[in-house]
C-alpha positions in Angstrom: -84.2 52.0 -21.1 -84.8 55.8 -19.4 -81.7 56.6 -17.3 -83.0 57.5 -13.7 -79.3 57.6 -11.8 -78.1 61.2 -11.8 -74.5 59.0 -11.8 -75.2 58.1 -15.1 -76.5 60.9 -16.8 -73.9 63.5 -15.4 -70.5 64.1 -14.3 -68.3 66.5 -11.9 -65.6 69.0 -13.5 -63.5 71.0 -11.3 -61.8 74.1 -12.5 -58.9 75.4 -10.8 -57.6 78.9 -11.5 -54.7 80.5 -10.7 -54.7 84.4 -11.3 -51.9 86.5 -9.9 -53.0 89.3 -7.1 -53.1 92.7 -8.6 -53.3 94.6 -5.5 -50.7 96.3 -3.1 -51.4 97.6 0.9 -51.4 101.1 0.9 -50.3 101.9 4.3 -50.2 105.7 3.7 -53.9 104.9 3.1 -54.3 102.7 5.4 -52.8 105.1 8.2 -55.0 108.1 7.4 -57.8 106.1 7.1 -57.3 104.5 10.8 -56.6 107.8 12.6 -59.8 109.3 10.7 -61.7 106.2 11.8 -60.4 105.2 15.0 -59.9 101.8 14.0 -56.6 100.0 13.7 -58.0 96.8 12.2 -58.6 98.7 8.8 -56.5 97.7 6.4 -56.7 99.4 2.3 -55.2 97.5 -0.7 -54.7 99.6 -3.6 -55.5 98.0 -6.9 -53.1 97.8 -9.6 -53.2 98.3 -13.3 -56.4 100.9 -13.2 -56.7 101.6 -16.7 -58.9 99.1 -18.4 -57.1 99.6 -21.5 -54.1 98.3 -19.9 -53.0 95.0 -21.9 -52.6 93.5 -18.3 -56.1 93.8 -17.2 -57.0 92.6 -20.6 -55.4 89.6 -19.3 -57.1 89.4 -16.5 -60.8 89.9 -17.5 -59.7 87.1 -20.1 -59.2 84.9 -17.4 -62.4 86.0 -14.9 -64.4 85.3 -18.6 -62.8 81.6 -17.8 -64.5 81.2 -15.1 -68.0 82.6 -15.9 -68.2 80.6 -19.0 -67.8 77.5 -16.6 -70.2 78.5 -14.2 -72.1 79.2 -17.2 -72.4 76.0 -18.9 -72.3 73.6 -15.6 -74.8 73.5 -12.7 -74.5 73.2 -8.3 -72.1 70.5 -7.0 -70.7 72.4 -4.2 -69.1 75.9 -2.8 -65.9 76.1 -4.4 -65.5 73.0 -5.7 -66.4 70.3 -8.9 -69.9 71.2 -10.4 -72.2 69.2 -12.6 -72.0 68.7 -16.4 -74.2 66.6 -18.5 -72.7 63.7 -19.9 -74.2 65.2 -23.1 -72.2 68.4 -23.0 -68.8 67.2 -22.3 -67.8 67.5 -26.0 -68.8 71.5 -26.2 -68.0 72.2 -23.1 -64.5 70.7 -23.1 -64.1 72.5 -26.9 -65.1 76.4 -25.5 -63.5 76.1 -22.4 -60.5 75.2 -24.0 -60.6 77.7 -26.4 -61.2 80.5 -23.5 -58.2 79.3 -21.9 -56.3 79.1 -25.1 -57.2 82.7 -25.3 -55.5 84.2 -22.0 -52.2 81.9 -23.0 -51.9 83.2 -26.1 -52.7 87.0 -24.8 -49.9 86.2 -22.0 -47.4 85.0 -25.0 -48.2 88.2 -26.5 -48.5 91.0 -24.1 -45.8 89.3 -21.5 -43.0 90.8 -23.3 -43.7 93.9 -22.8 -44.6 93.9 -19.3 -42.4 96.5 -18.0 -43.2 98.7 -20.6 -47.2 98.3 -19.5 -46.4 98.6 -15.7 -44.5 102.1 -16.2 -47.9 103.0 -18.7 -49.8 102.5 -15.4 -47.3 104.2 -13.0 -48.0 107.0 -15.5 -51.9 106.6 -15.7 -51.7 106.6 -11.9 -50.0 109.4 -11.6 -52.6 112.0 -12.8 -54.6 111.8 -9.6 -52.8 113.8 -7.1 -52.2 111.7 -4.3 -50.5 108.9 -6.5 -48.1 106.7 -5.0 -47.4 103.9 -7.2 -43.7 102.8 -7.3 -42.5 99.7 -9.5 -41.7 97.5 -6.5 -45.0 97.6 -5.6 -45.9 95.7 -8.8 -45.2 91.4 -9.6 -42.0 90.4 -12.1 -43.2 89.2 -15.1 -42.2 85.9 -13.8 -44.1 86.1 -10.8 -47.2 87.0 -12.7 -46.8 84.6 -15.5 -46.1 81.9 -12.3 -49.5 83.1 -10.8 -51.9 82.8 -13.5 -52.6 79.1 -14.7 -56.1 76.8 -15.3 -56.7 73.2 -14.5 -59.5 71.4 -15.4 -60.8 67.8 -13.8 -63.5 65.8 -14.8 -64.3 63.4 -12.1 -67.6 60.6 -12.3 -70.8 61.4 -10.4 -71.1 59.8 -6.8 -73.1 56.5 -6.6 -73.7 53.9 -3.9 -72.1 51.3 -6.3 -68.7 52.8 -5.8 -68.2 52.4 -2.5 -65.8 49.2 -1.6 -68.1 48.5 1.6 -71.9 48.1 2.8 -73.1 51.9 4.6 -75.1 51.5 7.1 -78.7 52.3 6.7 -78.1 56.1 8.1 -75.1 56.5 5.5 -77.5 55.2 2.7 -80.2 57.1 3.8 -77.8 60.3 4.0 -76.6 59.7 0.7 -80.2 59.5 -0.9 -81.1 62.6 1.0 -77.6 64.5 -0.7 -78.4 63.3 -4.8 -82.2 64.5 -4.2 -81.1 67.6 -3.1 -78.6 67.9 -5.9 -81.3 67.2 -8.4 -83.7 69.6 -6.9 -80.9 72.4 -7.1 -80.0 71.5 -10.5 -83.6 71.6 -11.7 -83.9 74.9 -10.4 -80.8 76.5 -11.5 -81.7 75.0 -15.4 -85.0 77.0 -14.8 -83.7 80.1 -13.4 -81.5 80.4 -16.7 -84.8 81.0 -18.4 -86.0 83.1 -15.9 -83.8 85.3 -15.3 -83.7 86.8 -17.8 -87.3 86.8 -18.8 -88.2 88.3 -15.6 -86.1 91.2 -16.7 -87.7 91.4 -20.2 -91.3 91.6 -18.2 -90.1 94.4 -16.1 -89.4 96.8 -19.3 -92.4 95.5 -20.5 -94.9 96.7 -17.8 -93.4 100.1 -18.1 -95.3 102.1 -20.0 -93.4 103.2 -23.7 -91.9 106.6 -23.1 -91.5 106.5 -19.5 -87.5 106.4 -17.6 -86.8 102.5 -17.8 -88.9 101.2 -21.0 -86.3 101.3 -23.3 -84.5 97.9 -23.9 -81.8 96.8 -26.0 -82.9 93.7 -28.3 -80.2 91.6 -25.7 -83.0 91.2 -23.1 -84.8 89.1 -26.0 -81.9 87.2 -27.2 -80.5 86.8 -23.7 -83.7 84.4 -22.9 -83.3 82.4 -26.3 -79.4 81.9 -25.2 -80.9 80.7 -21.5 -83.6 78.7 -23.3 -80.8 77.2 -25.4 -78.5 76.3 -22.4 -81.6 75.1 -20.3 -82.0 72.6 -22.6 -78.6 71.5 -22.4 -78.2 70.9 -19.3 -81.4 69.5 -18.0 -81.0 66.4 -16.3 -84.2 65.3 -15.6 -87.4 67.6 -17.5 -90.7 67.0 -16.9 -93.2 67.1 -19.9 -94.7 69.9 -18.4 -91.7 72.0 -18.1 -90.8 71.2 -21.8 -93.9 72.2 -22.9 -93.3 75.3 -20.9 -90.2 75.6 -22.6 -91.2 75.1 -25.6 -94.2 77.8 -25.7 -91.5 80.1 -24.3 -89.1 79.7 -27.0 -92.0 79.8 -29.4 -93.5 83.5 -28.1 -90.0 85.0 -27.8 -88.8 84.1 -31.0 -91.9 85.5 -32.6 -90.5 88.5 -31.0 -87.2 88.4 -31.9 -88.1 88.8 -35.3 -90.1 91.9 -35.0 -88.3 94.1 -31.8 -90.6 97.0 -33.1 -93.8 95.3 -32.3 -92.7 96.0 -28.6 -90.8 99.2 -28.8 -93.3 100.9 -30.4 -97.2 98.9 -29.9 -98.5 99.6 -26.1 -101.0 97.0 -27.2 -98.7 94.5 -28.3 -96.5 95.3 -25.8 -99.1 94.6 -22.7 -100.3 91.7 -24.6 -96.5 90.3 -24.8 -95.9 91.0 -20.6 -99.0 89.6 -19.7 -98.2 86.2 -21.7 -94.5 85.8 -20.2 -95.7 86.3 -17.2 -98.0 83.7 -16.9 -95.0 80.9 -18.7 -92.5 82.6 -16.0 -95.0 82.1 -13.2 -96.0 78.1 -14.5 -92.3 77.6 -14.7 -91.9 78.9 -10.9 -94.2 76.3 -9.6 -91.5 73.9 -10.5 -88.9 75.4 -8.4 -88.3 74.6 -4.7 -88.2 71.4 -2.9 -88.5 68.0 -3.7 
């Protein structure tokens, strides 16, 4: 029996981070700035830990990597809040995420330690610009950082009419209707925007002619559609056969290129031949997009 109930093909997951804040007011700044300006509701935070290199801001784009790899693997719920997974894609996506965050704890085990050490390295770093300021108050304890950064995740069932414990009325119903179609419109589009996203940006090297500023591409832009191709797949909830076959051609024309880069870098014919073809799939695959 096909499933048609997006409550029974899907689920919410809420992620909620914790990440300390790396950024003191510079009123010196702030005060200069206002005078210059005029304007006293200015107000200048100075960022903390600068160098990249810094284990501490290794840390940190650990954790923002968290975050992405969520957004990347789930699709629109709501701002800020619990998105949708496949019921499909619980096991994977429970396994990485995991891993991610298993990643900025054991990072935090290693570099916390030293803290001290790295927060006099960037008082030192800092200090090569002239107008430094940086003083070791202005920075978190190790305790207060380690107390600020954390990850939760939640996995909560998809809303349906059947859980409510009394009848809605017919506007409630009606409302509620309205809500899951609109949620299955913007998860259609957002599974079809991982393909073209990144094709659109293939076609745009593509149209420029070999030699000129902007034709050069690395062989990412091919393998980044294959990857959205790959997660497309994964989390479509509900695919028409035309889209599939869409997808399916796609997948079949990149992949032919994947294998031979060259053909593109170096063949103007080949390489018109190749933008005029994904064109046409990426502009098919926009006629799916939009409203219900």
């Amino acid at each position: 029996m096909q499933i048609t109930k997006l409550s029974e093909k899907a689920m919410l997951v809420k992620l909620t981070m914790r990440r300390a804040n790396l950024t003191k007011r510079d009123t010196f700044a702030e005060n200069l700035i206002q005078q210059q300006l005029d304007d006293t509701s200015l107000i200048v935070n100075s960022k903390l830990f600068r160098d990249k290199a810094n284990p501490i801001n290794k840390i940190m784009s650990a954790a923002n990597e968290v975050y992405s790899e969520h957004k990347r693997r789930t699709l629109s719920w709501a701002d800020k809040g619990p998105r949708v997974l496949p019921n499909s894609q619980y096991m994977e996506y429970t396994q990485i995420m995991r891993g991610k965050i298993s990643q900025v704890d054991s990072m935090m085990q290693t570099y916390l330690p030293n803290y001290d050490t790295f927060v006099q390295q960037d008082i030192s770093y800092r200090s090569k610009s002239p107008n430094a300021r940086a003083k070791i108050e202005d920075y978190p304890t190790a305790t207060e950082f380690q107390a600020k950064m954390g990850f939760d995740l939640k996995f909560m069932p998809m809303p349906d009419k059947r859980h409510f414990l009394f009848d809605l009325s017919e506007d409630d119903e009606k409302a509620f209707d309205e809500l899951m179609n609109e949620v299955q419109v913007v998860t259609r589009n957002e599974t079809i925007e991982k393909m073209l996203d990144p094709l659109a940006k293939l076609v745009d090297k593509l149209n420029t002619p070999i030699g000129s500023d902007g034709s050069i591409f690395r062989d990412s832009a091919v393998e980044n559609i294959i990857e959205g191709i790959d997660l497309a797949k994964k989390l479509t909830l509900d695919e028409s056969p035309e889209v599939k076959r869409l997808t399916d051609e796609l997948n079949k024309e990149v992949s032919k290129y994947a294998e031979h880069m060259n053909w593109l870098r170096e063949s103007p014919i080949v390489r018109e031949q190749a933008a005029k073809k994904l064109s046409d799939i990426a502009s098919q695959m926009s006629a799916f997009m939009g409203g219900a």
